[in-house]
C-alpha positions as CSV (number, residue, x, y, z in Angstrom):
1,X,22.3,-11.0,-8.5
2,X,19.1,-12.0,-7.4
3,X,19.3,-12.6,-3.8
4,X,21.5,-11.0,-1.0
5,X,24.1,-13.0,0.5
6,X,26.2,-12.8,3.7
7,X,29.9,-14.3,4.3
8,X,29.3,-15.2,8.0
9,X,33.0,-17.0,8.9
10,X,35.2,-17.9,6.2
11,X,34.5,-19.8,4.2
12,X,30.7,-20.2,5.1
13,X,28.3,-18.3,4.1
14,X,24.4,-17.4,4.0
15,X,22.2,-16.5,0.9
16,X,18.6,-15.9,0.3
17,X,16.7,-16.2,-3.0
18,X,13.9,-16.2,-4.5
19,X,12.3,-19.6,-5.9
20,X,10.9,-19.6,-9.4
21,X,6.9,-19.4,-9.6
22,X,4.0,-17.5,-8.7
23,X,4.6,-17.6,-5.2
24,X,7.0,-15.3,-2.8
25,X,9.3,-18.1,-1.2
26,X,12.9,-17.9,-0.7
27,X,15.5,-20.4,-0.6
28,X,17.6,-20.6,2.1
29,X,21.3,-22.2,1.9
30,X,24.0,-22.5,3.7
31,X,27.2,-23.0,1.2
32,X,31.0,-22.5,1.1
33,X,31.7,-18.8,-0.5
34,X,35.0,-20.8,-2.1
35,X,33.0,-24.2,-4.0
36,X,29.7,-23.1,-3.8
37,X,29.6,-26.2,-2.0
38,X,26.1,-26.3,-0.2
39,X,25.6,-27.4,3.0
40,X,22.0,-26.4,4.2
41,X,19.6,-25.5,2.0
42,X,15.1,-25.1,2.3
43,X,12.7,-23.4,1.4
44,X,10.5,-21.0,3.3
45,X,8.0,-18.1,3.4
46,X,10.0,-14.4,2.8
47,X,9.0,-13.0,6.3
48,X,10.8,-16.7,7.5
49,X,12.9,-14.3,10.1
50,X,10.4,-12.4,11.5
51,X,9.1,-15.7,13.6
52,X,11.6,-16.5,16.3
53,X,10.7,-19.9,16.1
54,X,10.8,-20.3,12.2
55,X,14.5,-18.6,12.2
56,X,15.5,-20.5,15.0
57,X,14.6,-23.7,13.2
58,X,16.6,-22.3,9.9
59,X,19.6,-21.5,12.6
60,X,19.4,-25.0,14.4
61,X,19.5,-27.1,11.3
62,X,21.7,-24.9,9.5
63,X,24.7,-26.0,12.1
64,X,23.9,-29.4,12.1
65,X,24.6,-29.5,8.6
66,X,28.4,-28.3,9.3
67,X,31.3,-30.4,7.9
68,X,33.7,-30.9,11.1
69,X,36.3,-28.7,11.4
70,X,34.6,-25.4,11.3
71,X,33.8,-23.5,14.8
72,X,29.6,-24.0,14.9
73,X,29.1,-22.1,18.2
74,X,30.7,-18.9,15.8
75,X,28.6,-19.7,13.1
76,X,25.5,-19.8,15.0
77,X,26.4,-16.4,16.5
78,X,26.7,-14.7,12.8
79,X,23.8,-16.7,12.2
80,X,21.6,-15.2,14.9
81,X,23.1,-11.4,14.2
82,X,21.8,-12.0,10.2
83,X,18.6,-12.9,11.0
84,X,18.0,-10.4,13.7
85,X,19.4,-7.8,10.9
86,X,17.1,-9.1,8.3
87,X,14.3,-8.5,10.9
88,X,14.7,-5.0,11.4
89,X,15.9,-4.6,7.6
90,X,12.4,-6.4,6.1
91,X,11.3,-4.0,3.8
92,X,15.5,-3.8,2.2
93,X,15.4,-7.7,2.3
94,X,12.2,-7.9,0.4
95,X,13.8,-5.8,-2.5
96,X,17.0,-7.7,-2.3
97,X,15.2,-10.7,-2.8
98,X,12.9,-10.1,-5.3
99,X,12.1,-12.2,-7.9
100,X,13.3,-12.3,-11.7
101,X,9.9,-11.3,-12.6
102,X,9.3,-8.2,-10.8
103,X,13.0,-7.2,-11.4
104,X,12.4,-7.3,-14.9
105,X,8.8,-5.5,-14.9
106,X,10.5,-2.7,-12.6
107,X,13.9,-2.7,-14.7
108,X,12.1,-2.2,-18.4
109,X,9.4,0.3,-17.4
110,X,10.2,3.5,-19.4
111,X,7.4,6.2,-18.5
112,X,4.7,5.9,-16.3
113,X,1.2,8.4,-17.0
114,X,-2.2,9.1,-16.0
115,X,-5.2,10.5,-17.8
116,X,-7.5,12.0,-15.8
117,X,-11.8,11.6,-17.1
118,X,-14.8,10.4,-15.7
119,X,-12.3,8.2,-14.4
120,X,-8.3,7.9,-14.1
121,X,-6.1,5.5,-16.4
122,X,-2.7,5.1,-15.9
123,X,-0.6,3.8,-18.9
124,X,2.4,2.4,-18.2
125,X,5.4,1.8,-21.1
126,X,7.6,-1.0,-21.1
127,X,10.5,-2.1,-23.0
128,X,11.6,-5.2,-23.6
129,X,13.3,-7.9,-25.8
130,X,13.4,-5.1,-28.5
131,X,9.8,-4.5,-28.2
132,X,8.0,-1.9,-26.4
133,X,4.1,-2.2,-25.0
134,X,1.8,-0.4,-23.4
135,X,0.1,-1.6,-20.2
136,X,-2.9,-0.1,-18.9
137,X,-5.3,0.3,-16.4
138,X,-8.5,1.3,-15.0
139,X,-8.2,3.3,-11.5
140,X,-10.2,0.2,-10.2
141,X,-7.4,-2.2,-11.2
142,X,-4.6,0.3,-10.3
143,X,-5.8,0.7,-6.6
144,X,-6.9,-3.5,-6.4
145,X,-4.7,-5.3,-5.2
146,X,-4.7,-8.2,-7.6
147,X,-1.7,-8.4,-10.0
148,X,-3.8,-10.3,-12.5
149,X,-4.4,-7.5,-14.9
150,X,-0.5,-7.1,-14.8
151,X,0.6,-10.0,-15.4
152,X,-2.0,-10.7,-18.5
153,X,-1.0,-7.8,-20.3
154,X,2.6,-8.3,-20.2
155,X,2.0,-12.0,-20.6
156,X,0.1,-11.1,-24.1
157,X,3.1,-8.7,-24.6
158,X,5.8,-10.9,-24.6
159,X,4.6,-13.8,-25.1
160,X,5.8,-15.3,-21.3
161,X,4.0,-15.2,-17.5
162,X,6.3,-13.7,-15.2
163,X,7.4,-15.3,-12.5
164,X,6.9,-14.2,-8.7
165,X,4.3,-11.2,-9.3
166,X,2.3,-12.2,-5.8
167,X,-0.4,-9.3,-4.4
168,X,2.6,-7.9,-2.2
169,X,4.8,-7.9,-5.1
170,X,2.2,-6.0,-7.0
171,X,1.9,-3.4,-4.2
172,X,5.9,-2.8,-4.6
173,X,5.4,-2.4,-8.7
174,X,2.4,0.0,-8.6
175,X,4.3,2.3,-5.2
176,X,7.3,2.5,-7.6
177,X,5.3,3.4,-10.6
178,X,3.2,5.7,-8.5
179,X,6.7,7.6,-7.5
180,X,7.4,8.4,-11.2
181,X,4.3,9.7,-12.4
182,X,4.9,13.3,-10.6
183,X,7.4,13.8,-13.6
184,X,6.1,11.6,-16.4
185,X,1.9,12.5,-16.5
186,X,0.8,14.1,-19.5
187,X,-2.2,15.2,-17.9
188,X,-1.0,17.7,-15.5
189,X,-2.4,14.9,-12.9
190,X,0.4,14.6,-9.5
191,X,0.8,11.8,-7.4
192,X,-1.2,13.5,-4.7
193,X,-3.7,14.5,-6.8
194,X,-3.9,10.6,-8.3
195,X,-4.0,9.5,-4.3
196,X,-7.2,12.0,-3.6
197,X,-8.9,11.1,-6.6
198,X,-8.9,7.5,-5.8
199,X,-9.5,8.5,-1.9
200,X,-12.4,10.6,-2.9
201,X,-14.0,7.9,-5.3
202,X,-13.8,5.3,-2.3
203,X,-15.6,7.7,0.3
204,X,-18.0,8.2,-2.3
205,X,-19.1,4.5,-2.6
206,X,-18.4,3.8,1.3
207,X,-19.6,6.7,3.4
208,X,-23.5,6.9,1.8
209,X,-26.3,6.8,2.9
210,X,-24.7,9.2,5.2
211,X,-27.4,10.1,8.3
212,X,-28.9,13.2,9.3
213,X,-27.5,13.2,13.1
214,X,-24.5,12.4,14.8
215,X,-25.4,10.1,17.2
216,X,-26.2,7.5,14.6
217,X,-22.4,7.8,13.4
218,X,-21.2,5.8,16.6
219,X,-22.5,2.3,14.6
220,X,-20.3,1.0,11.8
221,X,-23.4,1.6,9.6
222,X,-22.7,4.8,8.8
223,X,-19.6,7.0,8.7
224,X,-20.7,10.5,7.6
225,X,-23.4,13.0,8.4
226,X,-25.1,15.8,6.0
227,X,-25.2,18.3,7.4
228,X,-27.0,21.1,5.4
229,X,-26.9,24.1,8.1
230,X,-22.5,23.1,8.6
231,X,-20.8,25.9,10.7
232,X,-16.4,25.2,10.2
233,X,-15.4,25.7,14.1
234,X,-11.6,26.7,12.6
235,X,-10.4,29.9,12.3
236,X,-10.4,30.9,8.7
237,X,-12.5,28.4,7.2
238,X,-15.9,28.7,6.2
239,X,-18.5,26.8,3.8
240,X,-21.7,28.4,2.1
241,X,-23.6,25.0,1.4
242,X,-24.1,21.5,3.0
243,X,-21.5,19.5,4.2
244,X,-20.9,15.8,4.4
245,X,-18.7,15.1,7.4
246,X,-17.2,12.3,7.6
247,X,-15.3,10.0,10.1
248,X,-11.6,10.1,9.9
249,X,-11.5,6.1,9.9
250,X,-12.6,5.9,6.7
251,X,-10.6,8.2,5.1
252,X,-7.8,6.8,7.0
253,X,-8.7,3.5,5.4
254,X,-9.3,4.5,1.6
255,X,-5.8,6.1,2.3
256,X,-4.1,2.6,2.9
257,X,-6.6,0.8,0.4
258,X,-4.9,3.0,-2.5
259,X,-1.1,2.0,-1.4
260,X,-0.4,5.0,1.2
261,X,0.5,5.1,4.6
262,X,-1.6,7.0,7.5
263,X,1.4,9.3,8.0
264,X,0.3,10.9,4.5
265,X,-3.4,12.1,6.0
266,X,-1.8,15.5,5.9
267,X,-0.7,16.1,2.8
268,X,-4.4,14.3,1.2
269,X,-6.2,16.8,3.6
270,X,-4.2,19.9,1.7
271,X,-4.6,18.1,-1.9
272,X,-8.4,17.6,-1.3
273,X,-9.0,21.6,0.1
274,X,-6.6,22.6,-2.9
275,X,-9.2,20.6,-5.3
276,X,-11.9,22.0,-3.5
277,X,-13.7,18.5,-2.5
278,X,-12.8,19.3,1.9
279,X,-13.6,22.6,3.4
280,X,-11.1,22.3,5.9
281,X,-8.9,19.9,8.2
282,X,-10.8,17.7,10.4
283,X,-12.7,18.7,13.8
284,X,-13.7,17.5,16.9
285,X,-17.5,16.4,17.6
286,X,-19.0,14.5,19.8
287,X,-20.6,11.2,18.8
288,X,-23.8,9.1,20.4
289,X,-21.5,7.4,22.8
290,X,-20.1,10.1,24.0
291,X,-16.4,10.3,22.8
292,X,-15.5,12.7,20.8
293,X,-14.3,11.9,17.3
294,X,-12.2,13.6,14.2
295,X,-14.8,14.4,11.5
296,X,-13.6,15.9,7.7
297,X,-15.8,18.4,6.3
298,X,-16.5,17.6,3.1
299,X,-18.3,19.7,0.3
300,X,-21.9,17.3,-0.3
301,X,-22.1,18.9,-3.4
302,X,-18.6,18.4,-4.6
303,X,-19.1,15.1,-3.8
304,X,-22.7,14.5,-5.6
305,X,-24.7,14.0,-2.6
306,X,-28.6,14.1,-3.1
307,X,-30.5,14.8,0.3
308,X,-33.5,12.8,-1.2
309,X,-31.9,9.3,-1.9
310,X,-28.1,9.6,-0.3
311,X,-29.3,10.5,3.2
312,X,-31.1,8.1,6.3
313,X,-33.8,11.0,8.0
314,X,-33.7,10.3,11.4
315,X,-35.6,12.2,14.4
316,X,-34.0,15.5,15.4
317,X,-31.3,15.7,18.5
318,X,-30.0,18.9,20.0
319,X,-26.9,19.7,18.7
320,X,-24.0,18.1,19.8
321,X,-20.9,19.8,21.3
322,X,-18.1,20.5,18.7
323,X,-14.2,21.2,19.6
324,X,-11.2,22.8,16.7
């Protein structure tokens, strides 16, 4: 079933489901679980629930639109205790209620791999209808959040646009895909290692120019500093060449530009020492405004910095204070 559906007194009952289209409504109706008789029934946005006002609309007009004889005040009740469960539940109502399209994209995908080059392309097989294709795509369309180049190929595959494949549908597809490439990649390339990649490309086009002193990092102008005479305050790390340190914001948000949560910092910072591209976990400095900062030490060379055209001179500061 496409939906999820809720028996809130006998015989009425509650079900959501996704309308037909490119957008990510669902239907709402109110219907007897014994005729399928409806009673209430509208359209609205999928997060409907999550706006007291919206649900209480949905709830208000739903028990208007009970025939007499059954007990409204009991239905409003289960009414109320649905939505509030939907509300907490969001993320398992959203996959509940997805629609035909993305089901069916999810449901024929067979193996999911990425080749790692100058730059990463994941391939991803599908079978359907009898036929199997491959769809494909450049890191720069895997980590966009457009499901354009999706739905093209697998339009030109089968011959048919599938329906409901919005930019938050797409971010479900690619996390699901993402989760199967650990044991599918014929390139030796991990999901973590994929993540960095794409985390490491991003800082590379963000963070330069990079300045020469770290009071200039307090503007939103410039996230990272080269630093070609680096000292690692850390116990038991060390680097023998410049470093590009750079402001934990912006790592934080090429993290959640390529489909992952803050929480998985950690696990990026070990993937990216393993690879080589970060000396060590981030530090403690303090800034031009005085507050003090978490900085990543990142290897400039690693990273293809060039002091000459990748770096703003500025005039020399004492050096700042700098904490583990």
């Amino acid at each position: 079933m496409t939906g999820l559906e809720r028996v809130l007194a006998e015989p009425v009952a509650l079900r959501l489901e996704p309308t037909s289209g490119d957008g990510d409504d669902l239907r709402v109706q109110l219907f007897n679980d014994n005729t399928e008789e409806v009673y209430y029934s509208v359209v609205r946005g999928d997060n409907f629930y999550q706006s007291n006002q919206k649900r209480g609309e949905v709830v208000n007009k739903s028990v208007q639109s009970l025939p007499d004889g059954v007990a409204a005040s009991e239905i409003r009740q289960k009414l109320n205790k649905v939505m509030s469960w939907f509300d907490a539940n969001h993320d398992e109502v959203r996959k509940q209620t997805r629609p035909e399209g993305v089901r069916m994209v999810l449901a024929s995908t067979k193996e999911v791999t990425a080749q790692r080059g100058e730059e990463t392309e994941f391939t991803v097989t599908v079978q359907h209808d009898g036929r199997e294709s491959d769809l494909s795509f450049t890191s720069g369309e895997w980590a966009n959040n457009s499901p354009h180049p999706l739905v093209e190929q697998w339009t030109a595959a089968f011959l048919y646009r599938p329906d409901g494949i919005t930019a938050d549908r797409w971010e479900e597809i690619r996390s699901e895909w993402e989760d199967r490439i650990d044991s599918v990649t014929e390139a030796g390339a991990t999901k973590a290692e994929l993540v960095a990649d794409q985390v490491v490309q991003g800082i590379r086009k963000t963070a330069l120019p990079a300045v020469a002193e770290k009071r200039h990092l307090r503007t939103d102008k410039h996230a990272a500093l080269y630093d070609d005479d680096a000292k690692i305050t850390r116990a038991g790390f060390a680097t023998d060449g410049p470093v590009l340190w750079v402001r934990s914001g912006l790592l934080l948000k090429k993290l959640t530009e390529v489909g992952e949560s803050t929480d998985y910092a950690g696990r990026l910072s070990v993937t990216l020492q393993e690879k080589g591209v970060l000396h060590a976990p981030s530090e403690r400095h303090r800034l031009g405004d005085g507050q003090k900062y978490s900085l990543y030490p990142f290897d400039a060379d690693e990273l293809g910095v060039d002091p000459g055209m990748d770096v703003v001179e500025r005039d020399a500061e004492p050096d700042d204070e700098v904490e583990p």
